[in-house]
C-alpha positions as a LaTeX table, in Angstrom:
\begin{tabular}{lrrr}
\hline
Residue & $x$ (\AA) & $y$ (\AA) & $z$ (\AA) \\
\hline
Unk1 & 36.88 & $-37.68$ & 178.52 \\
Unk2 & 35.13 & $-40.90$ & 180.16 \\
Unk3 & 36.34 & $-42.80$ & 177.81 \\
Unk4 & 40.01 & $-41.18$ & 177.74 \\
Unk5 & 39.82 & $-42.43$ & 181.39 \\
Unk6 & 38.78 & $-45.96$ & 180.78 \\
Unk7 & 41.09 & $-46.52$ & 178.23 \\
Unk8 & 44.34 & $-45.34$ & 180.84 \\
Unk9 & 46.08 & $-48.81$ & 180.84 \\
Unk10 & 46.69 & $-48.66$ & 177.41 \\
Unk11 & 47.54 & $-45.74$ & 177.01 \\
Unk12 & 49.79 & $-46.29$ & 180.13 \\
Unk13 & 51.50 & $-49.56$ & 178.60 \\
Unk14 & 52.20 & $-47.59$ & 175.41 \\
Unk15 & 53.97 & $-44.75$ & 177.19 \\
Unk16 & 55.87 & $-47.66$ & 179.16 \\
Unk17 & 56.50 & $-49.18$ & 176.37 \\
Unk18 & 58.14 & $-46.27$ & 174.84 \\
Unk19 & 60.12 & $-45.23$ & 177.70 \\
Unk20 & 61.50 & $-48.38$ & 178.06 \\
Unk21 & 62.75 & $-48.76$ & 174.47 \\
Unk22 & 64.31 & $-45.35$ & 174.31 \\
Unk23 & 66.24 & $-45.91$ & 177.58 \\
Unk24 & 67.47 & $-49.44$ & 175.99 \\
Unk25 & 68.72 & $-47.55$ & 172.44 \\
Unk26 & 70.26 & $-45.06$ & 174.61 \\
Unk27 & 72.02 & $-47.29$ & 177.02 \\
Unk28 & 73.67 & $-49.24$ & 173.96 \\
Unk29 & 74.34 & $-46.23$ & 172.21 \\
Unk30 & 72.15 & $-46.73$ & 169.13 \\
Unk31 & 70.74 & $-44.64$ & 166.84 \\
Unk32 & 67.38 & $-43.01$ & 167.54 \\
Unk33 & 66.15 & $-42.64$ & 163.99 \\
Unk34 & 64.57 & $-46.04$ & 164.29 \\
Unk35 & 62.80 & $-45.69$ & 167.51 \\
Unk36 & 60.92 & $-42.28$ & 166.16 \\
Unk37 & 59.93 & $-43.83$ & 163.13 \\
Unk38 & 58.01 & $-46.21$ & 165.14 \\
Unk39 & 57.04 & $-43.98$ & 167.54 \\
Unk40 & 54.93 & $-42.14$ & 164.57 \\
Unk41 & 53.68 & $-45.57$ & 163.26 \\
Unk42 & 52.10 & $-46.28$ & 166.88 \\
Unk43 & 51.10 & $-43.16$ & 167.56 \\
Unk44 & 49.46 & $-43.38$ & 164.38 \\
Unk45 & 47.72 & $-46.47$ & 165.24 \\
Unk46 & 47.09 & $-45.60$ & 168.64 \\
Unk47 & 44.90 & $-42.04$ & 167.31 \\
Unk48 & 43.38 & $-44.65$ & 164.77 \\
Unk49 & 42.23 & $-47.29$ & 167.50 \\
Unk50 & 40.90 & $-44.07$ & 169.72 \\
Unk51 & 39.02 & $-42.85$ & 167.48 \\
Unk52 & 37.10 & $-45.68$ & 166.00 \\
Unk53 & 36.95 & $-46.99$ & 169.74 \\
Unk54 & 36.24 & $-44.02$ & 170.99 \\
Unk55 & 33.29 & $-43.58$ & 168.31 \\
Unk56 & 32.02 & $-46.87$ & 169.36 \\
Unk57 & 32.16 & $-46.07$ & 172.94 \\
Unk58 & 29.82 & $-42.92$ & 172.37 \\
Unk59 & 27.28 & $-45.00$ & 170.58 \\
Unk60 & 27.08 & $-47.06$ & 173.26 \\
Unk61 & 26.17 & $-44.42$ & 175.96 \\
Unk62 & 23.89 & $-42.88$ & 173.90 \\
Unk63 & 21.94 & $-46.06$ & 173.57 \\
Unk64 & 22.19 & $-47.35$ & 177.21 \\
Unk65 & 20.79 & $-43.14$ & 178.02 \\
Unk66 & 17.97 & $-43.60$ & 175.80 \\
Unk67 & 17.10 & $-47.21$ & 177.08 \\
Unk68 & 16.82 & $-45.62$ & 180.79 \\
Unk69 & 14.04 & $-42.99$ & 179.65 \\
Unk70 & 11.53 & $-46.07$ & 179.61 \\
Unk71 & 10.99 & $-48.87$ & 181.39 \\
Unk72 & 13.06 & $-51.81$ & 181.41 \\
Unk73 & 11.21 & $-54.64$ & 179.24 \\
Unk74 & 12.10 & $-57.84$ & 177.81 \\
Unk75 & 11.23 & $-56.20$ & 174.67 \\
Unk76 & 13.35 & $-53.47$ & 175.57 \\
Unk77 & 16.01 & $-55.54$ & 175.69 \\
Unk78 & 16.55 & $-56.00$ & 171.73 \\
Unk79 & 17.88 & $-52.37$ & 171.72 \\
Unk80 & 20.60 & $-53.04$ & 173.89 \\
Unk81 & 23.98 & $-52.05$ & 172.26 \\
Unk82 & 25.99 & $-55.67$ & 170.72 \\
Unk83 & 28.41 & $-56.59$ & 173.63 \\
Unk84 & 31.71 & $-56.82$ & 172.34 \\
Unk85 & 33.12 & $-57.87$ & 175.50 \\
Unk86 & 32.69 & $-61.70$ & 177.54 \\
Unk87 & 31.76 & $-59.50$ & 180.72 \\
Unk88 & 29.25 & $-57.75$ & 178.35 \\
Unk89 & 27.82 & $-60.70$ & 176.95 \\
Unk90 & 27.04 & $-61.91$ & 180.63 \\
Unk91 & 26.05 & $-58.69$ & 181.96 \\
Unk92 & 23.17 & $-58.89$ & 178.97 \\
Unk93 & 23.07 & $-62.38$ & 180.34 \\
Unk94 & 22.40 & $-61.81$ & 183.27 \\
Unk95 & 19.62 & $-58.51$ & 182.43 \\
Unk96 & 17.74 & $-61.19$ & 180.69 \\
Unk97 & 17.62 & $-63.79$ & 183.16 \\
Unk98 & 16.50 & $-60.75$ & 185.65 \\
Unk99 & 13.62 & $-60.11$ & 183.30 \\
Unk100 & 12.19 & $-63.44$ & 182.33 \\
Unk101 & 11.73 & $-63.59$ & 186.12 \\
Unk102 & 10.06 & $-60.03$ & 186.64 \\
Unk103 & 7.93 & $-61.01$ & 184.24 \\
Unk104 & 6.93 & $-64.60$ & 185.58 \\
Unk105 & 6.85 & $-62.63$ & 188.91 \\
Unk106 & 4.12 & $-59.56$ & 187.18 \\
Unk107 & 2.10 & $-62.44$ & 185.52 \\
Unk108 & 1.78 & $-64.90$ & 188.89 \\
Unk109 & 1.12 & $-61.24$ & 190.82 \\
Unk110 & $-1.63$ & $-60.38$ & 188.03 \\
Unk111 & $-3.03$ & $-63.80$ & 188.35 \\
Unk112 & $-3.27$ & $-63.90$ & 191.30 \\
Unk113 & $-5.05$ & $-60.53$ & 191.59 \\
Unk114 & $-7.54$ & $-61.93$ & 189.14 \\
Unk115 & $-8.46$ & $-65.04$ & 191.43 \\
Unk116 & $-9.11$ & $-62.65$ & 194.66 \\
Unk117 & $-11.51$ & $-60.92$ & 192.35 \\
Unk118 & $-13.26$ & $-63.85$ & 191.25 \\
Unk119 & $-13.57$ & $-65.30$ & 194.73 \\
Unk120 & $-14.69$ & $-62.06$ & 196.09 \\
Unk121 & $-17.19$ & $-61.87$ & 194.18 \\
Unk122 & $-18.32$ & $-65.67$ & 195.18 \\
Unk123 & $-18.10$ & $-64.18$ & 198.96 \\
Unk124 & $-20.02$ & $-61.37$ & 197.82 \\
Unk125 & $-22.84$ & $-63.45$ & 196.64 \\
Unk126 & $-23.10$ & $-65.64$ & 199.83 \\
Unk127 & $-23.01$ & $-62.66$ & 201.80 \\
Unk128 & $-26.05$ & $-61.13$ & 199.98 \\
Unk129 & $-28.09$ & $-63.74$ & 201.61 \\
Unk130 & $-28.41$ & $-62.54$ & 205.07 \\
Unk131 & $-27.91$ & $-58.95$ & 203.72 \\
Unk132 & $-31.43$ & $-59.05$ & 201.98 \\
Unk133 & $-32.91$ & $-61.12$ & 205.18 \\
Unk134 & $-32.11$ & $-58.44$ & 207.63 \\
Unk135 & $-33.20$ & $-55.76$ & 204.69 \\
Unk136 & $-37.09$ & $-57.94$ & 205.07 \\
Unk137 & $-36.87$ & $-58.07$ & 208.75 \\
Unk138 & $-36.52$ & $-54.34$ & 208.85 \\
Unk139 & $-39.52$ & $-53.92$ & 207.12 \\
Unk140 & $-41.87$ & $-55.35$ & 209.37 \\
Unk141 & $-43.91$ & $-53.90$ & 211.48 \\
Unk142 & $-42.73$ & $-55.55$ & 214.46 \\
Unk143 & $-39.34$ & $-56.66$ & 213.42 \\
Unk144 & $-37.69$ & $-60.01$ & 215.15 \\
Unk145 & $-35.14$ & $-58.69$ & 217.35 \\
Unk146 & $-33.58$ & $-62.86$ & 217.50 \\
Unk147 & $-33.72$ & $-63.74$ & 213.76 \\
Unk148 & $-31.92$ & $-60.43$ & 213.10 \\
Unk149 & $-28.99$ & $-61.10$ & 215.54 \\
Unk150 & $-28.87$ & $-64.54$ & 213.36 \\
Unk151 & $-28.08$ & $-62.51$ & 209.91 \\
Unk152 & $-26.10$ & $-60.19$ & 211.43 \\
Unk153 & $-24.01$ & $-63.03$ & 212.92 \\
Unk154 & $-23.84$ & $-64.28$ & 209.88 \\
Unk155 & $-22.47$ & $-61.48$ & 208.26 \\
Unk156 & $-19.61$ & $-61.13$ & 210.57 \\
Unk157 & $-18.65$ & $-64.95$ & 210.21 \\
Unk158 & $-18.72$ & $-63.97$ & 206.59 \\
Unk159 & $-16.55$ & $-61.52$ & 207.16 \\
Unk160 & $-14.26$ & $-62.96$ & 209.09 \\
Unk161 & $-13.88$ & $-65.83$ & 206.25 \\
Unk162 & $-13.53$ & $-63.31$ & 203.75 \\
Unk163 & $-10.68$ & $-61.83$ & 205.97 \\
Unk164 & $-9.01$ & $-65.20$ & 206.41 \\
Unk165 & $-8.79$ & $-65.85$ & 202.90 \\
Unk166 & $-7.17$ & $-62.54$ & 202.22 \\
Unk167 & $-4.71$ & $-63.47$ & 205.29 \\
Unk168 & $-4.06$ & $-66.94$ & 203.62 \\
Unk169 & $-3.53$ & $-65.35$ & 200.30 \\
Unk170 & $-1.51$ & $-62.60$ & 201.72 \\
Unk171 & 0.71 & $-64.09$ & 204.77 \\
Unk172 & 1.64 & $-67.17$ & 204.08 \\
Unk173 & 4.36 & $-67.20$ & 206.91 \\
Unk174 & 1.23 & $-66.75$ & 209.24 \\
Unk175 & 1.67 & $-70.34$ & 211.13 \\
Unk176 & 2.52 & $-71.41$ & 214.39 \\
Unk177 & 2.94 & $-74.40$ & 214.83 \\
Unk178 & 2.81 & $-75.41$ & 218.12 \\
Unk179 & 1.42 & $-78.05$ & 220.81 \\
Unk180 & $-2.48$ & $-77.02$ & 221.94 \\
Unk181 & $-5.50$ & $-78.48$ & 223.87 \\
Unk182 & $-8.02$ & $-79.31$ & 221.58 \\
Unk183 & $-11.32$ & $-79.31$ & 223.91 \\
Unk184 & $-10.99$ & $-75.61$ & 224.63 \\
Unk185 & $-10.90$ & $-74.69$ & 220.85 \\
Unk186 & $-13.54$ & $-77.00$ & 220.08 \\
Unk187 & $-15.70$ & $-75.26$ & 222.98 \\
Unk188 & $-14.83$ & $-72.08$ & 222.42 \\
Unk189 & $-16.23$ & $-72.79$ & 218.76 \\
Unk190 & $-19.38$ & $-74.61$ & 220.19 \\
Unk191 & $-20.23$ & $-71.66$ & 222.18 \\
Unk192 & $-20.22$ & $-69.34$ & 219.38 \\
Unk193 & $-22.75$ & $-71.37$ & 217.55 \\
Unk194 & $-24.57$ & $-72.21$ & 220.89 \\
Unk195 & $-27.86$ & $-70.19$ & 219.57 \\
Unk196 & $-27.82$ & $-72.06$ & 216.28 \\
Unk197 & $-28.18$ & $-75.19$ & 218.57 \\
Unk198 & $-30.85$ & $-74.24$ & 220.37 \\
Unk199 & $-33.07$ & $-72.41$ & 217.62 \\
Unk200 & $-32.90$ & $-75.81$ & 215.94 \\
Unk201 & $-33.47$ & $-78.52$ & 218.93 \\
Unk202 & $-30.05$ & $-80.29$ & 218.59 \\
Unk203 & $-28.38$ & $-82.02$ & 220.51 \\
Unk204 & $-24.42$ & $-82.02$ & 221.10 \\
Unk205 & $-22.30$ & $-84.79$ & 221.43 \\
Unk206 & $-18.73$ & $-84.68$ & 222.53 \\
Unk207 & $-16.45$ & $-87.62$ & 223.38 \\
Unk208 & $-12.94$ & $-87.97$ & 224.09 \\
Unk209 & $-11.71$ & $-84.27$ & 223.20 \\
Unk210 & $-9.06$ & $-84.15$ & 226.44 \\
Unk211 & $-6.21$ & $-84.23$ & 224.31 \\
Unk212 & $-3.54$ & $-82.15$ & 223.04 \\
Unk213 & $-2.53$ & $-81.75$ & 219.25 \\
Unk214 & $-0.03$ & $-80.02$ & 217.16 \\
Unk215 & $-1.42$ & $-77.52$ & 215.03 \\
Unk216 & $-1.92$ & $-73.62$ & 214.31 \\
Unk217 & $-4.28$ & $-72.34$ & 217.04 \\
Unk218 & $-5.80$ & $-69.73$ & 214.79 \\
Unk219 & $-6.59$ & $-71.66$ & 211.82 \\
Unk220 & $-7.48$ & $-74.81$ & 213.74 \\
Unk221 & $-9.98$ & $-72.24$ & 215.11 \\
Unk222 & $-11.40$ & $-71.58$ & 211.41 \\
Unk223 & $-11.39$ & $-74.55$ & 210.26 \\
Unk224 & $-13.72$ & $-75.96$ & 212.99 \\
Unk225 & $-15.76$ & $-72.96$ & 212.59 \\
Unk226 & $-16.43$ & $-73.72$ & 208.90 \\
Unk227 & $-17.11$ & $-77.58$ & 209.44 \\
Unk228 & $-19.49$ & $-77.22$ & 212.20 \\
Unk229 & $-21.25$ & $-74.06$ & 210.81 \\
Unk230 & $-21.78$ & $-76.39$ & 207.92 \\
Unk231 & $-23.14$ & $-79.32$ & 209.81 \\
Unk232 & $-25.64$ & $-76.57$ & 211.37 \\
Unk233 & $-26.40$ & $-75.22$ & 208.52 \\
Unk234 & $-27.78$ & $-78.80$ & 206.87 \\
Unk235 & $-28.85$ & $-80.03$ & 210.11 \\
Unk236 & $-32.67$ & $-79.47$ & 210.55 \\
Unk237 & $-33.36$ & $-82.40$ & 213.04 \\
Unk238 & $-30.98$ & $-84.89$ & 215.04 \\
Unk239 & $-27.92$ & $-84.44$ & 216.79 \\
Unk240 & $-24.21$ & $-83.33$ & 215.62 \\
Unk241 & $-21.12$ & $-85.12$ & 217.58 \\
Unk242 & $-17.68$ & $-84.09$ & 217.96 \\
Unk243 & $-15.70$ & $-87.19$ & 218.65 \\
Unk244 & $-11.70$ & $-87.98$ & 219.02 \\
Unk245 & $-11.12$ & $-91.13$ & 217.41 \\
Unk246 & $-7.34$ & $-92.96$ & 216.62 \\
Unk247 & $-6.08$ & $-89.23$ & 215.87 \\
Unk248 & $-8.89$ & $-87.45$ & 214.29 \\
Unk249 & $-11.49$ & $-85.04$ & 215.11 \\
Unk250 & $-14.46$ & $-86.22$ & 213.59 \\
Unk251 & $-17.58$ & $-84.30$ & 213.53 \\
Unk252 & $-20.85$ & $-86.13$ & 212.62 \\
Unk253 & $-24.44$ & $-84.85$ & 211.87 \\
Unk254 & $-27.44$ & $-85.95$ & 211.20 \\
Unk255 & $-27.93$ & $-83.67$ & 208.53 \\
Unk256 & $-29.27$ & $-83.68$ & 204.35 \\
Unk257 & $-26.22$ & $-85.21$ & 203.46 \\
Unk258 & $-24.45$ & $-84.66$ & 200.24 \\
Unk259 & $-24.76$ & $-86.20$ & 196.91 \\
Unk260 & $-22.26$ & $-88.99$ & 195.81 \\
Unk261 & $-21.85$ & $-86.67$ & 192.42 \\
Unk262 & $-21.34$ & $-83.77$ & 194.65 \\
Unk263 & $-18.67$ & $-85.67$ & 197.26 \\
Unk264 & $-15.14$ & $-85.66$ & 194.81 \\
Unk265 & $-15.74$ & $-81.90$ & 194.18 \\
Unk266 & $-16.54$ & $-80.68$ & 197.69 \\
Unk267 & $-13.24$ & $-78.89$ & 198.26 \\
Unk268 & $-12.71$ & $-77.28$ & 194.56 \\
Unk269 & $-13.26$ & $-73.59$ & 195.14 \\
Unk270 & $-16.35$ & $-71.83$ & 193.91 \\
Unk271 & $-18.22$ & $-75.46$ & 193.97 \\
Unk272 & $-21.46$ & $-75.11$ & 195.98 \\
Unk273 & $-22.94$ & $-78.82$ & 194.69 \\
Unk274 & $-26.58$ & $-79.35$ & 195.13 \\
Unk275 & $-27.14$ & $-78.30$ & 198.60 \\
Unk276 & $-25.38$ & $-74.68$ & 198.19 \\
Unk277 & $-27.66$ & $-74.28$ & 194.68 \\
Unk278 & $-30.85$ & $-75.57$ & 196.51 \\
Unk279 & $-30.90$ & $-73.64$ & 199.88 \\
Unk280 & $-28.25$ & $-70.71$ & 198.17 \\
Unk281 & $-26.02$ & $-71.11$ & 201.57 \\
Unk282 & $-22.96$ & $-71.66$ & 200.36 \\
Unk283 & $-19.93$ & $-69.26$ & 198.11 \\
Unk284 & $-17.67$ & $-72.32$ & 197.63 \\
Unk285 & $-14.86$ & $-71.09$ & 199.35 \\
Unk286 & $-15.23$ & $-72.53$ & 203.17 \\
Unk287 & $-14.57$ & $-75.59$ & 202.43 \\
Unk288 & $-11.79$ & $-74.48$ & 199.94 \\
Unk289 & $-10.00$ & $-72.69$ & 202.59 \\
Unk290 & $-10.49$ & $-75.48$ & 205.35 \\
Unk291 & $-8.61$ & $-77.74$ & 202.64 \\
Unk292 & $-5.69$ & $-75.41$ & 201.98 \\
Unk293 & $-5.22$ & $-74.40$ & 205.22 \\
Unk294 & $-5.08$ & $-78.03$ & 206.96 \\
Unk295 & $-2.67$ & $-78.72$ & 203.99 \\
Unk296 & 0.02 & $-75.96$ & 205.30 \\
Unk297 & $-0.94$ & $-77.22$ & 209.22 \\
Unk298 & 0.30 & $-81.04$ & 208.09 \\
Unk299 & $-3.55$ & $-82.29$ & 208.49 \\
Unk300 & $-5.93$ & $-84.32$ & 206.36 \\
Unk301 & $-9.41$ & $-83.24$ & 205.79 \\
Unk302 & $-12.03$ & $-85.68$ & 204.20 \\
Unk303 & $-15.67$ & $-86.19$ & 204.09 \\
Unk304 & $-17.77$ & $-88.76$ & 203.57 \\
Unk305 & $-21.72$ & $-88.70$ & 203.63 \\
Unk306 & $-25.08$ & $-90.29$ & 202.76 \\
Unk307 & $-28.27$ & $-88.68$ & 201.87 \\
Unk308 & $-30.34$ & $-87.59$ & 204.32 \\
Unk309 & $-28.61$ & $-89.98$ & 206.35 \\
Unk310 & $-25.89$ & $-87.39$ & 207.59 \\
Unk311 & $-22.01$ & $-86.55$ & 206.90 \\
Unk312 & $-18.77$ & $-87.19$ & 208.56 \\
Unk313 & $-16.18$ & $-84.74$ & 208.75 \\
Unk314 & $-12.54$ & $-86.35$ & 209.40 \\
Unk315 & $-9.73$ & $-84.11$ & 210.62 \\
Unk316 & $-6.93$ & $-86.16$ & 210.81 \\
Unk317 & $-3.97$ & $-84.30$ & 212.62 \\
Unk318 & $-0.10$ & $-85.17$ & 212.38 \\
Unk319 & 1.68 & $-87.29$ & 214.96 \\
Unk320 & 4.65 & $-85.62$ & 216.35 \\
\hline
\end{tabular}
């Protein structure tokens, strides 16, 4: 009956066709036998094209009805019924193009699954570090109430890393852009590491921070968090400075350095070099963030260093 419907202008033109002849043998008074003879012939024709159309029509739908039991797959594709039709052909067309690209989208998706595995379990192994030195604090007899605030502050920076990563991997529309002070950001970070400072004797240095800079508040925020955790972290003796300099934040310590070898490969995720292997500090993934994310801010992160000389951390920030 579907198909009946769909095939109406034909059958339409035919009976137009037939009226209109009649009415013209009648009008000039000819005889009829003629036009029924034909009129058999077509109609003949006519039951012959519905049929095999018709049978071709049916074949059709019962294919397309069995293809949408399963899930559409490029492989699934090859069943598709022959199009017989332009608009067919670029329907199909089109159903491939749609697929290629669900399946580019699946494999980036599964990909990228893979890599938040793979760099969770790089967190995971950085963050076992403090886990087991709070487990051996705990089992003394008189546990240190001031080295066990340490691990368990640095198992919520972990965290919080961990939880920007998954925010960078996740939002990526999660920038604003906008104009900022930097010596409150730069304080605000100072004062969360203010304990680290004075466990270890250092001394601060800050110069020229009263100015303002375009970047993301937030990840401005993490970023200086990682770099001057880092500088604490390899800084035993000495001082670290936080200077403004010809539009960049640098950040200076007076740290273990790192190794020329170890310099070119700093920001590669999952590399910890020699200091992260030695001292077993490091996941390879701070660094890797600060990287991406001052990429997607419009800034330039490098570092250069000596050993046991110190390192220079240069945050170069775009002009407006």
């Amino acid at each position: 009956m579907k198909f009946l419907k769909e095939q109406l202008v034909i059958y339409g033109m035919y009976g137009v066709f037939l009226v209109v002849t009649l009415a013209t043998l009648y009008l000039h008074n000819l005889p009829l036998q003629p036009f029924v003879d034909v009129f058999w012939f077509l109609t003949f024709l006519l039951v012959i094209y519905s049929l095999i159309c018709g049978y071709q029509h049916w074949q059709k739908i019962k294919q397309l009805k069995q293809l949408t039991t399963q899930p559409m797959t490029r492989q699934a594709q090859l069943f598709l019924p022959k199009s017989t039709t332009e608009s067919e052909r670029l329907y199909q067309q089109l159903l491939q193009t749609t697929l290629v690209e669900k399946d580019r989208q699946q494999q980036q998706i599964s990909e990228q699954q893979k890599e938040i595995l793979e760099d969770f379990g790089l967190w995971l192994h950085q963050v076992k570090t403090p886990l087991a030195a709070l487990d051996l604090l705990l089992q003394l007899p008189e546990p240190e109430t001031l080295k066990m605030k340490n691990e368990v502050f640095k198992i919520n920076d972990y965290l919080q890393m961990m939880l920007n990563y998954l925010r960078q991997n996740l939002a990526n529309e999660d920038l604003v852009i906008e104009k900022v002070a930097l010596e409150p950001i730069v304080k605000t970070v100072l004062k969360k590491y203010a304990v680290f400072f004075s466990q270890k004797d250092l001394r601060l240095v800050m110069k020229s921070l009263q100015v303002s800079v375009y970047s993301d508040q937030k990840w401005l925020t993490f970023i200086l968090e990682q770099l001057l955790f880092n500088a604490i972290k390899y800084t035993n003796e000495g001082e670290i400075a936080v200077i403004w300099e010809e539009n960049q934040l640098l950040i200076k310590d007076t740290g273990i350095g790192i190794r020329p070898e170890d310099l070119p490969r700093v920001f590669e995720k999952g590399y910890t070099g020699y200091n992260g292997r030695e001292h077993q500090r490091a996941s390879g993934l701070g660094l890797y963030l600060c990287q991406m994310m001052a990429q997607k801010i419009g800034m330039t992160l490098t570092i250069t260093s000596e050993v046991a000389s110190g390192t220079v951390v240069s945050l170069t920030f775009p002009k407006e």
